[in-house]
VOLO-116610 format. One record per residue (C-alpha): x, y, z. Coordinates in nm, 2 decimals, always signed. Layout:
N
{{X, Y, Z}},
...
END
This chain:
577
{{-3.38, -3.24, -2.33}},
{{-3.52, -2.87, -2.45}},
{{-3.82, -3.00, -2.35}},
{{-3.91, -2.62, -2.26}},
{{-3.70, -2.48, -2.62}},
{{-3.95, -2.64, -2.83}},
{{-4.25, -2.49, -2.65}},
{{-4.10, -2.16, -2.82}},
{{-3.94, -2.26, -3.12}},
{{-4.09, -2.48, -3.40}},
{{-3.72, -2.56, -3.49}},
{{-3.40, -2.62, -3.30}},
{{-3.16, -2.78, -3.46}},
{{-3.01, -2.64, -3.77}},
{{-2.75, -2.78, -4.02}},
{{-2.57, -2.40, -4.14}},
{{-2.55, -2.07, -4.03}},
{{-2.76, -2.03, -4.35}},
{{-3.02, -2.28, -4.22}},
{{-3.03, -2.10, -3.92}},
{{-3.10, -1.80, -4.04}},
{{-3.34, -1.89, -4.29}},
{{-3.55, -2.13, -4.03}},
{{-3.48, -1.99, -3.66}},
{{-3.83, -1.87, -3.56}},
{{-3.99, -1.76, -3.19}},
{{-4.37, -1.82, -3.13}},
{{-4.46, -1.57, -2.83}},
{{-4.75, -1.68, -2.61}},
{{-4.96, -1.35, -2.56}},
{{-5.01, -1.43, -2.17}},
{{-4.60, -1.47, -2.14}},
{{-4.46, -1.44, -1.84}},
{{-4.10, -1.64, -1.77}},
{{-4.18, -1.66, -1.37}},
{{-4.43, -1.90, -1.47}},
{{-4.38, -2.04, -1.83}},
{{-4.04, -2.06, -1.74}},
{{-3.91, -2.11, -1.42}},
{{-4.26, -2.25, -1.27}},
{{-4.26, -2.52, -1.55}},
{{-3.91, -2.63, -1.44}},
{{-4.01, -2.66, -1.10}},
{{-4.34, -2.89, -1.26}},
{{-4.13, -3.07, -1.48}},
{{-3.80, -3.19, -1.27}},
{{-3.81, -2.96, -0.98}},
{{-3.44, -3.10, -0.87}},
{{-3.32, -2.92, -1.21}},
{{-3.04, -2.68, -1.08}},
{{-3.10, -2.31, -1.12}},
{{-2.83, -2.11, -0.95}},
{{-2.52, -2.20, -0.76}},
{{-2.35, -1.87, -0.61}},
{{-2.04, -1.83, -0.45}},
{{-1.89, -1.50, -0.26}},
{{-1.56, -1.40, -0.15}},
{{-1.59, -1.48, +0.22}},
{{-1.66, -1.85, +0.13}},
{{-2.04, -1.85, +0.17}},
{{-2.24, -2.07, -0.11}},
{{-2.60, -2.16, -0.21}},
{{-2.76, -2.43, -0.39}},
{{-3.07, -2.33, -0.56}},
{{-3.35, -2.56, -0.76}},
{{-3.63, -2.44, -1.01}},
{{-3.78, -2.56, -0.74}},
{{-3.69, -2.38, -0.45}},
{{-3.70, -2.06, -0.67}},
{{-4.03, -2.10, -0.75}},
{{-4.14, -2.17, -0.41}},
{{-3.94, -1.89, -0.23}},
{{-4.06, -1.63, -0.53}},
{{-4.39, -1.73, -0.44}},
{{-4.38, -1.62, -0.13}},
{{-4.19, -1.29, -0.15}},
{{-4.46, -1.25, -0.40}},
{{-4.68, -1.25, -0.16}},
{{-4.54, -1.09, +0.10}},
{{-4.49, -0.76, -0.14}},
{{-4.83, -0.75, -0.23}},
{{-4.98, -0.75, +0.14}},
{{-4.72, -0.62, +0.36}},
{{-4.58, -0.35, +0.14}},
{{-4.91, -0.30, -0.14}},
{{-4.71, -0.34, -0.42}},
{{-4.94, -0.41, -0.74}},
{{-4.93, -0.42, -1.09}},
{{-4.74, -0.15, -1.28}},
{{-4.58, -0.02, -0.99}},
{{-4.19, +0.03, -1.03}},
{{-3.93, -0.10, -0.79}},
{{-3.55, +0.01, -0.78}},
{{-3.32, -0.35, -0.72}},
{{-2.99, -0.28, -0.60}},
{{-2.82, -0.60, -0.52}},
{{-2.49, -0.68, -0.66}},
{{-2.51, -1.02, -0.71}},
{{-2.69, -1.18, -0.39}},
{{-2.87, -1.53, -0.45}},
{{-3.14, -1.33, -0.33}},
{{-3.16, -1.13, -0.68}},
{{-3.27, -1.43, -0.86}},
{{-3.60, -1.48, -0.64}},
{{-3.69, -1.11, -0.59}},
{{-3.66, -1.05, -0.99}},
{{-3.89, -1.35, -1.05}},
{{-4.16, -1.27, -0.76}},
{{-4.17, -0.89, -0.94}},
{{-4.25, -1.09, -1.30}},
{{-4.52, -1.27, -1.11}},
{{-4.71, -0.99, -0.99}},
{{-4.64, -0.78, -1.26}},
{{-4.43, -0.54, -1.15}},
{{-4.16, -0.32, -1.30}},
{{-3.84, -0.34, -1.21}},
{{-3.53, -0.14, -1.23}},
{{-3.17, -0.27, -1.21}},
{{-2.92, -0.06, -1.01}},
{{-2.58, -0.05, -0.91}},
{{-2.42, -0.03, -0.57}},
{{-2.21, +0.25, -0.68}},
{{-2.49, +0.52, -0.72}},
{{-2.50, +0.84, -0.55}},
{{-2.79, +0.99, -0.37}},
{{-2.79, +1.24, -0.71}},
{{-2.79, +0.95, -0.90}},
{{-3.08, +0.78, -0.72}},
{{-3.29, +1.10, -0.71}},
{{-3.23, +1.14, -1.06}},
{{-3.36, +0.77, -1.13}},
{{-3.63, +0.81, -0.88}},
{{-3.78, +1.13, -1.07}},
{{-3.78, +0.99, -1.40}},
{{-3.87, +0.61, -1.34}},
{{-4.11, +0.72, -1.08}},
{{-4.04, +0.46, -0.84}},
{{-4.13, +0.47, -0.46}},
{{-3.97, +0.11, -0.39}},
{{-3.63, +0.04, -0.29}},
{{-3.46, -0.29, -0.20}},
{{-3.09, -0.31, -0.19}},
{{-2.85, -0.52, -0.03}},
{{-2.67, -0.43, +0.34}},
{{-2.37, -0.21, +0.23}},
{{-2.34, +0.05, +0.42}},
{{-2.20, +0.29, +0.11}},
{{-2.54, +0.21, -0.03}},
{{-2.77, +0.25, +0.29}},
{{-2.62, +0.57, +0.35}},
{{-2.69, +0.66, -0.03}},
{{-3.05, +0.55, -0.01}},
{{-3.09, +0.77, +0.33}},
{{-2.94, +1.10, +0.17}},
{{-3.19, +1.04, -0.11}},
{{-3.45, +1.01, +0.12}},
{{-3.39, +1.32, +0.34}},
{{-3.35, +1.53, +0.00}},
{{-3.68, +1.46, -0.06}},
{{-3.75, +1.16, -0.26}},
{{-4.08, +0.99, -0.22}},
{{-3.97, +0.65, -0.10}},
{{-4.23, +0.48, +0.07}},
{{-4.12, +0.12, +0.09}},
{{-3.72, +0.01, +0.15}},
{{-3.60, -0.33, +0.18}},
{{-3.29, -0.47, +0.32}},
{{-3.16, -0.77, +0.20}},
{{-2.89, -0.91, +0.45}},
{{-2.52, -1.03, +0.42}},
{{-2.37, -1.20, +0.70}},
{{-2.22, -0.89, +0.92}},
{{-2.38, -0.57, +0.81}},
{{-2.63, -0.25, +0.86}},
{{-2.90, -0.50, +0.95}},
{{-2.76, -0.65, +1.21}},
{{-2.74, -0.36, +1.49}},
{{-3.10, -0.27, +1.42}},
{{-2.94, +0.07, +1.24}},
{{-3.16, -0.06, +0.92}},
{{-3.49, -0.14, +1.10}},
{{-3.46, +0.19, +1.31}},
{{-3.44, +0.39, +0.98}},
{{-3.77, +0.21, +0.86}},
{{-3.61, -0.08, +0.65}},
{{-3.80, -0.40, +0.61}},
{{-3.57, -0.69, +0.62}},
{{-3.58, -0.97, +0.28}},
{{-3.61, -1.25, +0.57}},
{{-3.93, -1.05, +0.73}},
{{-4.07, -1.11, +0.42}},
{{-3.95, -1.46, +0.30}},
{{-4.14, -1.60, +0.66}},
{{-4.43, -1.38, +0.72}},
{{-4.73, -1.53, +0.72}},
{{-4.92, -1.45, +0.38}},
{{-5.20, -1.60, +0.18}},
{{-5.08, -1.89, -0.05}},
{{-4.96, -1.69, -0.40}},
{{-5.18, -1.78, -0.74}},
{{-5.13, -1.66, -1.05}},
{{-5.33, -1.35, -1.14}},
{{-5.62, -1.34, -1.38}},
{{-5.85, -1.07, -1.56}},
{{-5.70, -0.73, -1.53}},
{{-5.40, -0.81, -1.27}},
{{-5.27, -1.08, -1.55}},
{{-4.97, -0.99, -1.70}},
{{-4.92, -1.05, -2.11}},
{{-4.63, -1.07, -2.31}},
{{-4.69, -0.67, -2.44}},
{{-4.68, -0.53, -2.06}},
{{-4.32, -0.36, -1.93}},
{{-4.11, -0.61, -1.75}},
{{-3.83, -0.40, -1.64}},
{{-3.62, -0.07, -1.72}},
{{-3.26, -0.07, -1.77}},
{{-3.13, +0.28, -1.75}},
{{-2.82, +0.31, -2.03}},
{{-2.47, +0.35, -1.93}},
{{-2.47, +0.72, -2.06}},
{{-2.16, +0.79, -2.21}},
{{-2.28, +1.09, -2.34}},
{{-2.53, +1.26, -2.17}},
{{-2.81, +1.18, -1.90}},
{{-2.89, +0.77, -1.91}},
{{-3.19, +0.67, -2.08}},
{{-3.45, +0.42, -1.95}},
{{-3.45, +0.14, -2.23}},
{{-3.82, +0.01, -2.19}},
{{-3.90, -0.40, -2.25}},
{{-4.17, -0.62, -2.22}},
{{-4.25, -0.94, -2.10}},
{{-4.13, -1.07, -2.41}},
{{-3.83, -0.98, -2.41}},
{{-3.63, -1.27, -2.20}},
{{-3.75, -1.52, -2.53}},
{{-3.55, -1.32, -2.76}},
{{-3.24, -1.45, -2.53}},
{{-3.25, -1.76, -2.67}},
{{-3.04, -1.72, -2.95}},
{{-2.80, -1.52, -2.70}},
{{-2.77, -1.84, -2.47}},
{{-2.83, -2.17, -2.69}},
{{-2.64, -2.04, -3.02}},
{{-2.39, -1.78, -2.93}},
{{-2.27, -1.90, -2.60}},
{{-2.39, -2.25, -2.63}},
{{-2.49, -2.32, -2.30}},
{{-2.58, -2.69, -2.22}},
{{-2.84, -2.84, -2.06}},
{{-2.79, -2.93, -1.66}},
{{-2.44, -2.81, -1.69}},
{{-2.32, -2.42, -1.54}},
{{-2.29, -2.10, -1.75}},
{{-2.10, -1.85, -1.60}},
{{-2.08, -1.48, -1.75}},
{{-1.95, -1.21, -1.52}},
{{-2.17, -0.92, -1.49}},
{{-2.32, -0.75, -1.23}},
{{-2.72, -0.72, -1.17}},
{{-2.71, -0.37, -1.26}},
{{-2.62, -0.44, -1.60}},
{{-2.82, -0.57, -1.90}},
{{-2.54, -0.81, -1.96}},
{{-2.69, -1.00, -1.66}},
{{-3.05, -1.05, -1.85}},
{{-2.85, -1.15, -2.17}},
{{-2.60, -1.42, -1.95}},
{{-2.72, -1.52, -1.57}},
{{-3.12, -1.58, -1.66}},
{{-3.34, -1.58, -1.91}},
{{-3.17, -1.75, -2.19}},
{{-2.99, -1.96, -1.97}},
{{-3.31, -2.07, -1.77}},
{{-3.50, -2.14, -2.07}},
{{-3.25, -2.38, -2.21}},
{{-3.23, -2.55, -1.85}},
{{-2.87, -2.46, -1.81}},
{{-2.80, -2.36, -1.45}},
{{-2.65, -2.04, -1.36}},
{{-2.28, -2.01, -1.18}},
{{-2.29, -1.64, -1.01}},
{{-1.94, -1.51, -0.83}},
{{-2.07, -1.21, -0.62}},
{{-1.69, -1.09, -0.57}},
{{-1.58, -0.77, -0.37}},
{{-1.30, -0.70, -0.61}},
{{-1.17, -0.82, -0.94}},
{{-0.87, -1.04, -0.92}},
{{-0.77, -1.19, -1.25}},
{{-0.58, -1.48, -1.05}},
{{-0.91, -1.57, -0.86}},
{{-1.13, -1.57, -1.18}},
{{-0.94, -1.81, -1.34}},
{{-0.93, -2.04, -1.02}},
{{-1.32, -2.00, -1.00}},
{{-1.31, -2.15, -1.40}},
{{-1.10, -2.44, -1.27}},
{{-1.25, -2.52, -0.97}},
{{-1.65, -2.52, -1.05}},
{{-1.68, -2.75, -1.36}},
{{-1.81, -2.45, -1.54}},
{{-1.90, -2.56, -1.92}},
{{-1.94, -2.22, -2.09}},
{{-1.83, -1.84, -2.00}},
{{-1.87, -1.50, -2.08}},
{{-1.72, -1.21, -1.99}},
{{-1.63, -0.87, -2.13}},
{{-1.32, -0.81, -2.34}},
{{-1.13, -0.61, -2.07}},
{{-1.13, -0.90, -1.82}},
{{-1.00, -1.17, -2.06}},
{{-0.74, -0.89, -2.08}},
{{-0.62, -0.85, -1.77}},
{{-0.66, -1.23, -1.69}},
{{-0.38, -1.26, -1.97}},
{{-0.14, -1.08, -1.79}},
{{-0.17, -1.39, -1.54}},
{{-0.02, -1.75, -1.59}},
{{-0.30, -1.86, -1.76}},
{{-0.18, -2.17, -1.86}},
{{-0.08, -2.32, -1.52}},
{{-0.49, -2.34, -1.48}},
{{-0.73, -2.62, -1.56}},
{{-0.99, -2.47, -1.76}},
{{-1.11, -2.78, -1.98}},
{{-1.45, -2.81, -1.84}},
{{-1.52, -2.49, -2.06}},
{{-1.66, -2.61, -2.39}},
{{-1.71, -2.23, -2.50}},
{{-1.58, -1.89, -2.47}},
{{-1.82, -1.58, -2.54}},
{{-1.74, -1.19, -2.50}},
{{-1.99, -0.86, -2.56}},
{{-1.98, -0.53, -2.40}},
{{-1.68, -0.40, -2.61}},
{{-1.56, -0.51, -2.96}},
{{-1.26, -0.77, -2.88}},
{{-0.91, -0.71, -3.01}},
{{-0.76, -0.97, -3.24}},
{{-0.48, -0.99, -3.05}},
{{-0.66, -1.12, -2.71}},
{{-0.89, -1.38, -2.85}},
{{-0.54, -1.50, -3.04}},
{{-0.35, -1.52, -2.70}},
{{-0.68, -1.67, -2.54}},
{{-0.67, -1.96, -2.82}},
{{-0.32, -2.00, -2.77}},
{{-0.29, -2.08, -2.34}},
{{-0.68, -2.27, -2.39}},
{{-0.71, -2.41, -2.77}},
{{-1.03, -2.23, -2.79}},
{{-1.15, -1.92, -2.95}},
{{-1.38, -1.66, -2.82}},
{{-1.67, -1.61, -2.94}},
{{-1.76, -1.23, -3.02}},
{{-2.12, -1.13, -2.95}},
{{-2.28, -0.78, -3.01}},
{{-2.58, -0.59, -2.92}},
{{-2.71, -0.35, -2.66}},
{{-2.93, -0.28, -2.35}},
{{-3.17, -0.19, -2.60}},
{{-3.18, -0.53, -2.73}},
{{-3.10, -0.95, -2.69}},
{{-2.78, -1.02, -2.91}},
{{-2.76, -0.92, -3.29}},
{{-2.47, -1.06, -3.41}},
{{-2.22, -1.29, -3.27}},
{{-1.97, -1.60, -3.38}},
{{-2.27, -1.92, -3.45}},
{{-2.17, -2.25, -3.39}},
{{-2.15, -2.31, -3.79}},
{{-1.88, -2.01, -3.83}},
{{-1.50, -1.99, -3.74}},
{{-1.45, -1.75, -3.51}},
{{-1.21, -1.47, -3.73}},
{{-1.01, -1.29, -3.52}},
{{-1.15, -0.87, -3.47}},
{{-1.47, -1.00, -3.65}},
{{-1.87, -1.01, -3.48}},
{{-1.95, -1.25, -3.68}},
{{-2.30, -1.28, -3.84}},
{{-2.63, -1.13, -3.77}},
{{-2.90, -1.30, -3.56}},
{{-3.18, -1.41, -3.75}},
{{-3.42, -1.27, -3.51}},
{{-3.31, -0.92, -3.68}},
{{-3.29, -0.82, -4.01}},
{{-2.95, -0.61, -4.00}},
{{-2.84, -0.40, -4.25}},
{{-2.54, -0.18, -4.28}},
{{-2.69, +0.12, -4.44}},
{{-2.49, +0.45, -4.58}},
{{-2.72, +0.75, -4.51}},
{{-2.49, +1.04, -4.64}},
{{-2.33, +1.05, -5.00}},
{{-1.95, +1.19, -4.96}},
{{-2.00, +1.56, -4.94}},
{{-2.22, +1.48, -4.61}},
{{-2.53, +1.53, -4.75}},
{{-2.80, +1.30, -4.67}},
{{-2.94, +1.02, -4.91}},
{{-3.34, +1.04, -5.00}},
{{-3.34, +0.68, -4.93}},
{{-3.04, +0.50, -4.73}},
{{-2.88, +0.28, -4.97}},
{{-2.71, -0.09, -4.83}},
{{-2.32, -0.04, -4.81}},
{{-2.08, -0.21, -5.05}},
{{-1.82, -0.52, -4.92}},
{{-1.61, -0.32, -4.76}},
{{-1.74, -0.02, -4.74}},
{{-1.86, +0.11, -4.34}},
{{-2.23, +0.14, -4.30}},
{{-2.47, +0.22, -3.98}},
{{-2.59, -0.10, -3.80}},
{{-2.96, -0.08, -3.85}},
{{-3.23, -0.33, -3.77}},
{{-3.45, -0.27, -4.09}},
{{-3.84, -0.40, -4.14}},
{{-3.98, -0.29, -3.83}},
{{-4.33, -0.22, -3.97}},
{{-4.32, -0.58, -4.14}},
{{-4.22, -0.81, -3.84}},
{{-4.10, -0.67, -3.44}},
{{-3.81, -0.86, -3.33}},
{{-3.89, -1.03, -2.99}},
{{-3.62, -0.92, -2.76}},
{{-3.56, -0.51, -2.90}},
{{-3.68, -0.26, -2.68}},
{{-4.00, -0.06, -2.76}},
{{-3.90, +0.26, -2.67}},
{{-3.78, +0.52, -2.41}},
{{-3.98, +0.53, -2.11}},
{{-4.15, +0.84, -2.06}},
{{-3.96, +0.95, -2.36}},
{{-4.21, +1.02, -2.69}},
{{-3.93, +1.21, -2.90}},
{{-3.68, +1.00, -2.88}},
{{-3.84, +0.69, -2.89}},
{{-3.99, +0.83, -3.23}},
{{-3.66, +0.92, -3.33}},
{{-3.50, +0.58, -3.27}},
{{-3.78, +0.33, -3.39}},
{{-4.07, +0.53, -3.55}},
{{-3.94, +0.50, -3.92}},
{{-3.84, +0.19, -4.10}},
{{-3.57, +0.10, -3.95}},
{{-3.37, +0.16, -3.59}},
{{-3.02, +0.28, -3.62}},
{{-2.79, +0.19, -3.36}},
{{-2.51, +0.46, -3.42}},
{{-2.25, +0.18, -3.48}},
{{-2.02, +0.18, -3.78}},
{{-1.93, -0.18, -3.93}},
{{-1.85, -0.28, -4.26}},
{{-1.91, -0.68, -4.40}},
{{-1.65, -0.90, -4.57}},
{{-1.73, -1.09, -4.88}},
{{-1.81, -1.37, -4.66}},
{{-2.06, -1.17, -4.47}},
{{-1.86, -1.15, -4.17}},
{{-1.92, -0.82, -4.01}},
{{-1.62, -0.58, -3.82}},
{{-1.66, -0.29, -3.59}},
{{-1.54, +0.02, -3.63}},
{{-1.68, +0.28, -3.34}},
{{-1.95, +0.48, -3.26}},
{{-2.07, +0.70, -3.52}},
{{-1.95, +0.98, -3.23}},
{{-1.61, +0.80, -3.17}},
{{-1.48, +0.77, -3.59}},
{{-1.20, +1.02, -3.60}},
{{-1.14, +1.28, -3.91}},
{{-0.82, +1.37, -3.92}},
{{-0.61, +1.47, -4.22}},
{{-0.91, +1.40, -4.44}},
{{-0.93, +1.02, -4.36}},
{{-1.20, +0.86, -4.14}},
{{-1.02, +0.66, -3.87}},
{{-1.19, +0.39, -3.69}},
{{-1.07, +0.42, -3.29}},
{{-1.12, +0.01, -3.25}},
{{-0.88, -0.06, -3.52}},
{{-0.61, +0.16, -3.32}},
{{-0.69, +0.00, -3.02}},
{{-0.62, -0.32, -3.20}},
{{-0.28, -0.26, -3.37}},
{{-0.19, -0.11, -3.00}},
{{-0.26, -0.36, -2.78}},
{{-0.11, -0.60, -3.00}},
{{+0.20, -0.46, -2.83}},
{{+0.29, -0.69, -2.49}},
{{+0.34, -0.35, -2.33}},
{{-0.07, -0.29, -2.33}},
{{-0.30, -0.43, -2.15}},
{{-0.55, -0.19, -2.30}},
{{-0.65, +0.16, -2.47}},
{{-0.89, +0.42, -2.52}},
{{-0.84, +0.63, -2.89}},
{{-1.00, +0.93, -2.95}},
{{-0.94, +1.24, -3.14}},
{{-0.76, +1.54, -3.01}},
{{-0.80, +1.91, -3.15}},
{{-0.45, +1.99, -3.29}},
{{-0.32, +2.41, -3.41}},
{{-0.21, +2.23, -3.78}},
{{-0.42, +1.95, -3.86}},
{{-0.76, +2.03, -3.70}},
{{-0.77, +1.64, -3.53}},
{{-0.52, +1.42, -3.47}},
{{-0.52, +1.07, -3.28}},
{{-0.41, +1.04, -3.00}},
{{-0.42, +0.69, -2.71}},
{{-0.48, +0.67, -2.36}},
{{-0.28, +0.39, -2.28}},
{{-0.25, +0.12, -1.96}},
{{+0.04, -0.08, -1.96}},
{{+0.13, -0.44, -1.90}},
{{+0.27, -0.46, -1.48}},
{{+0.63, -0.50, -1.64}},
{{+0.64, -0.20, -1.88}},
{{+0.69, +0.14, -1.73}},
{{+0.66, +0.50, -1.93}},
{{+0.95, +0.65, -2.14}},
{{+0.95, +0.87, -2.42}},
{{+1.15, +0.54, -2.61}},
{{+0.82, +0.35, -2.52}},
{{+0.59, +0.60, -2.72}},
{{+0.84, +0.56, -3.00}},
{{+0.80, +0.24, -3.00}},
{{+0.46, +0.22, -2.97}},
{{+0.38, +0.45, -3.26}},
{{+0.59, +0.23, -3.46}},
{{+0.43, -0.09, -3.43}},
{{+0.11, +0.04, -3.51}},
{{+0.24, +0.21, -3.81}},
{{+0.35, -0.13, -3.93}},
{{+0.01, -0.32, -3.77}},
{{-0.22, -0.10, -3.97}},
{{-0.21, +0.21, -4.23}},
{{+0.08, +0.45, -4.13}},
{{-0.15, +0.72, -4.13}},
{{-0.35, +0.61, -3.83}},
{{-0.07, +0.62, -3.60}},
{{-0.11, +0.79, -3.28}},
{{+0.07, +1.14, -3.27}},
{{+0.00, +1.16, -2.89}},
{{-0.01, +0.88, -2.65}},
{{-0.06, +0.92, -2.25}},
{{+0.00, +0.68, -2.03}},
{{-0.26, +0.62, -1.76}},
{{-0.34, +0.42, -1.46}},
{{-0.71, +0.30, -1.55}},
{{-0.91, +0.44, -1.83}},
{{-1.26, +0.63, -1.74}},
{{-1.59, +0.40, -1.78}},
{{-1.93, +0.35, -1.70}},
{{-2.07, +0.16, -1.40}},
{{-2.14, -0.07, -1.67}},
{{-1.78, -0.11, -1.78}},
{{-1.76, +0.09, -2.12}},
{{-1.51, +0.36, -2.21}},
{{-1.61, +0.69, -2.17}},
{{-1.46, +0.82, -2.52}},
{{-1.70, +1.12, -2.48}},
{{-1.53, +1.19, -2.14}},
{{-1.15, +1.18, -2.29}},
{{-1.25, +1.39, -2.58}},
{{-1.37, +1.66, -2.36}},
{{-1.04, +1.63, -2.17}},
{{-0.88, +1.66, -2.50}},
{{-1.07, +2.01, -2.65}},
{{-1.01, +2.15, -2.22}},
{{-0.64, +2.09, -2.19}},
{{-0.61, +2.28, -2.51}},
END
């Protein structure tokens, strides 16, 4: 058991959170590389370990070993170096939803070195010329859907310099009537049988060590053109406080955490951690969300811990929960958006288990999240990762002009998230820098410390709460107004399912708050409803954070990745007045 843990960590086992913070230490081989030190050694050590067992919607499913992984990566490996000339430091664009085939690609690119990029199926030909320019990529391999093809062609005719696309096939799609191969696709099974030289690991200068770029995740850009976050070959280590000790996966059983591949969530819950602990990974590559189905997916595959974002355990609340079988599931984990009080309560109450909060960002492995040694509290992160030294710092005095030095906010008080003591010790697992971006990559990690631009503020306990984005606090009436806490006290209400709360320019006040609002299936709009919505949040929280303006809406505007775009609504706000 862990017998590939301890080649990383000196210690594993830990009597307190404060043990575990103290103790908890990484060791980083310089020649790193998880295709090899990982998965590799899995397939050495007990190649019938399971890796992956995926599912789809039209009732196809695959069985994968470290083994077969391994074997099949080696190949494609391979087969990208002598039938397409990809070599180390080139950059390849992955857009693949979910397919099993993800899993062997992304670990054939770590073996020769390559860079990859995560996409998602929803892009636009804008969109991919945009990423094309900036990441410099000339490598495309994307899965059969013909929205995508058709993207990938536009792109192409614009002007892009694409020089190699790969299909990878589904069961009935582009491939299939040649359409693909006539538009100069090569297909993922050409290059999974071809016949290549045997793959070995590189040496000398085509080696790869733990300092050289693994992959690129473009942020979700909720305000402004995304960024391309830049890691390492490092980085998947820093996951193993995300997998072992926040969502406590176990060894030779499935963790399943719903994300797509386009998303960092995937590195932080469907590989790295989870393949270093020797957990296998449950992957549901759905065409559409359905709440109902989720849960039967839970029941039906013995899955032993799962993660997903906040918004779907909401939505999967609004079904019969109860009626399922869900005790396989040992633990419960959610990241992506802070989680209200009121869900994790309801959650507890159909399943006698809590959820476990976990925070962080594509920028980084988890920073803070609910340990094993602490109670889950209800609208609380938790406590920080040891692999980061957080601070909540207070960088302007009251009148808004900034500190010489950033002093450590009081209990209670809301500070900036900040990883302090970057010059004394790097944390494995936090990007190191923008790519192709000097300024801001000075900007966000060239002094002492990285700021996150997230407000929390710490208990006496040293449990830490979010409040917002620095960007999304609202002023109104002189009081600083934390939109989460809103969002909280509203969807506390059964009439909510969930809520965006931003501020919105008003002729007297200057700001006032105002909630975008999606209601429960049963619940329909009335002025009485607004009423009584404003009420209950003035007796949920402080009267003065009440919402003077509340819309109802069908769906509330987000990311590909999922998050609110606040920026967006607030836009709408200042236009429509």
């Amino acid at each position: 058991m862990d017998a590939l843990l301890k080649k990383f960590c000196p210690r594993i086992d830990f009597d307190c959170y404060e043990d575990f913070h103290a103790n908890f230490s990484i060791d980083i081989p310089g020649d790193f590389n998880f295709a090899y030190d990982v998965v590799d050694a899995w397939a050495h050590i007990e190649p019938e370990k399971r890796a992956l067992h995926w599912i789809d919607d039209k009732e196809a499913e695959r069985f994968q070993t470290f083994d077969d992984i391994a074997q099949m990566s080696d190949q494609l490996a391979a087969a990208m170096t002598n039938k397409l000339g990809l070599v180390k430091g080139d950059i390849v664009l992955l857009i693949l939803r979910q397919r099993w085939e993800y899993w062997a690609l992304a670990v054939a690119l770590m073996k020769m070195g390559v860079v990859f990029v995560p996409g998602s199926v929803q892009m636009t030909a804008k969109d991919l010329a945009f990423r094309a320019e900036a990441a410099g990529f000339k490598t495309i391999i994307a899965v059969d859907d013909p929205y995508v093809v058709q993207q990938v062609e536009a792109c192409c005719a614009a002007g892009a310099d694409i020089s190699n696309k790969v299909l990878v096939q589904q069961a009935a799609g582009v491939g299939e009537d040649g359409a693909a191969e006539a538009a100069g696709w090569t297909t993922f099974d050409e290059l999974l049988t071809c016949d290549v030289p045997a793959w070995e690991r590189p040496s000398g200068a085509s080696a790869t060590t733990a300092e050289d770029t693994l992959m690129l995740y473009f942020t979700s850009g909720t305000t402004g053109q995304p960024k391309m976050v830049h890691h390492t070959h490092a980085h998947p280590l820093g996951h193993i406080t995300t997998a072992k000790y926040w969502q406590q996966v176990q060894e030779d059983a499935l963790h399943f955490s719903v994300t797509d591949s386009a998303w960092a969530k995937f590195g932080w819950g469907k590989i790295y951690g989870q393949w270093i602990c020797g957990a296998g990974v449950f992957a549901y590559d759905w065409d559409s969300f359905v709440p109902a189905r989720l849960l039967e997916k839970l029941q039906d595959y013995d899955i032993a811990t799962f993660c997903a974002p906040p918004t779907m355990y909401r939505f999967m609340l609004q079904e019969d929960v109860a009626s399922f079988d869900l005790s396989s599931v040992v633990n419960y984990a959610t990241a992506g958006e802070p989680l209200n009080a009121e869900v994790t309560n309801k959650w507890e109450a159909f399943t006698g288990k809590k959820i476990r909060e976990g925070f962080g960002q594509s920028e980084s492995t988890v920073m803070i999240a609910t340990w094993p040694w602490l109670e889950p509290r209800p609208g609380s992160l938790g406590k920080p990762d040891p692999l980061y030294n957080i601070r909540l710092l207070v960088e302007y005095d009251p009148q808004g002009e900034p500190y010489l030095r950033p002093r450590e906010a009081d209990i209670g008080q809301e500070g900036a998230i900040c990883v302090t003591g970057l010059k004394e010790g790097y944390p494995p697992g936090l990007f190191t820098g923008y790519y192709r971006c000097e300024e801001k990559s000075a900007d966000a990690l060239g002094g002492s410390y990285y700021n996150l631009g997230d407000m929390a503020w710490r208990d006496i306990d040293g449990y830490l709460t979010f409040v917002g984005r620095n960007d999304d606090v609202i002023k109104a009436s002189g009081y600083r107004i934390g939109p989460f806490e809103v969002e909280s006290a509203l969807i506390s209400h059964p009439a909510v399912v969930e809520s965006a709360v931003t501020a919105a320019p008003d002729p007297v006040r200057g700001t006032v708050v105002k909630a975008d609002v999606v209601l429960a299936k049963d619940f329909r709009p009335s002025e009485e409803l607004v009423h009584e919505l404003q009420e209950h949040v003035k007796k949920v929280t402080a009267p003065y954070k009440y919402p003077r303006i509340i819309c109802f809406v069908d769906e509330l505007p987000k990311t590909l990745g999922g998050k609110i775009k606040r920026a967006e609504i607030r836009k709408k706000n200042e236009d429509s007045t």
